[in-house]
N, C-alpha and C positions, 0 to 999 in steps of 0.2 A: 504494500500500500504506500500510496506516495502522496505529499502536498506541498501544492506547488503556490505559483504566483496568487493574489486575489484569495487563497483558499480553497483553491480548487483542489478537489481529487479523483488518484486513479487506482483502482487495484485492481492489481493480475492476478489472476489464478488457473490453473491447469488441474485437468481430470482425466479418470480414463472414462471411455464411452464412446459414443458417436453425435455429430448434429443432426444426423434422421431421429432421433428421440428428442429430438424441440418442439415446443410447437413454433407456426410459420412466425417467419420475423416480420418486423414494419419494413422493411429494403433488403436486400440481396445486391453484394458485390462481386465483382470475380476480378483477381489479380494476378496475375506469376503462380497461375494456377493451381490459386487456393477461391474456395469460396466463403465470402465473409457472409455474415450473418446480424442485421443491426437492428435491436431492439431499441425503443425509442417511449419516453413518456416525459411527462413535462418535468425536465428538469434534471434527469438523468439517463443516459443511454449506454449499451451494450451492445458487446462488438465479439460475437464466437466464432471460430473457425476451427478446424479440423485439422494436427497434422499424425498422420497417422491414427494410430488408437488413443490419440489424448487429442482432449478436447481444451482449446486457449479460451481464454474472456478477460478481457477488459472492458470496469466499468467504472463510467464516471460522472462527474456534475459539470463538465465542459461543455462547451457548443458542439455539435455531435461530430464537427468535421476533423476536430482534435480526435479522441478515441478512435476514430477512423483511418488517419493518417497514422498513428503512431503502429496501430494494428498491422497497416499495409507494411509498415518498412520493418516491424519485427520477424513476420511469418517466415519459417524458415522452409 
């Protein structure tokens, strides 16, 4: 868990499992072919994706295009 400028926060966490056991998200991205997964509600949002049999999430109280971008350039 992290905090940043402003107050804002981010935490990672990783699981085993799959994102076929989600239910659907508010958007779907695809990058460097992974697919992202963004859950969104006022004032917090979620960003899961798949590598292998663990499942990433980052979630935070940032403007959604932060957890998003940070998502895209960690996916390994």
């Amino acid at each position: 868990a992290y905090v940043g400028p402003e107050n804002r926060r981010l935490e990672c966490q990783m699981y085993r499992g799959t994102v076929s056991e989600l239910p659907e998200p508010s958007e779907r991205r695809t990058a460097n072919g992974f697919t992202f997964l963004v859950y969104s509600s006022p004032g917090q949002h979620a960003v899961l994706w798949s590598e292998g049999e663990i499942v990433c999430v980052m979630v935070s109280d940032m403007p959604a295009e932060a957890p998003i971008a940070l998502a895209l350039e960690h996916a390994m």
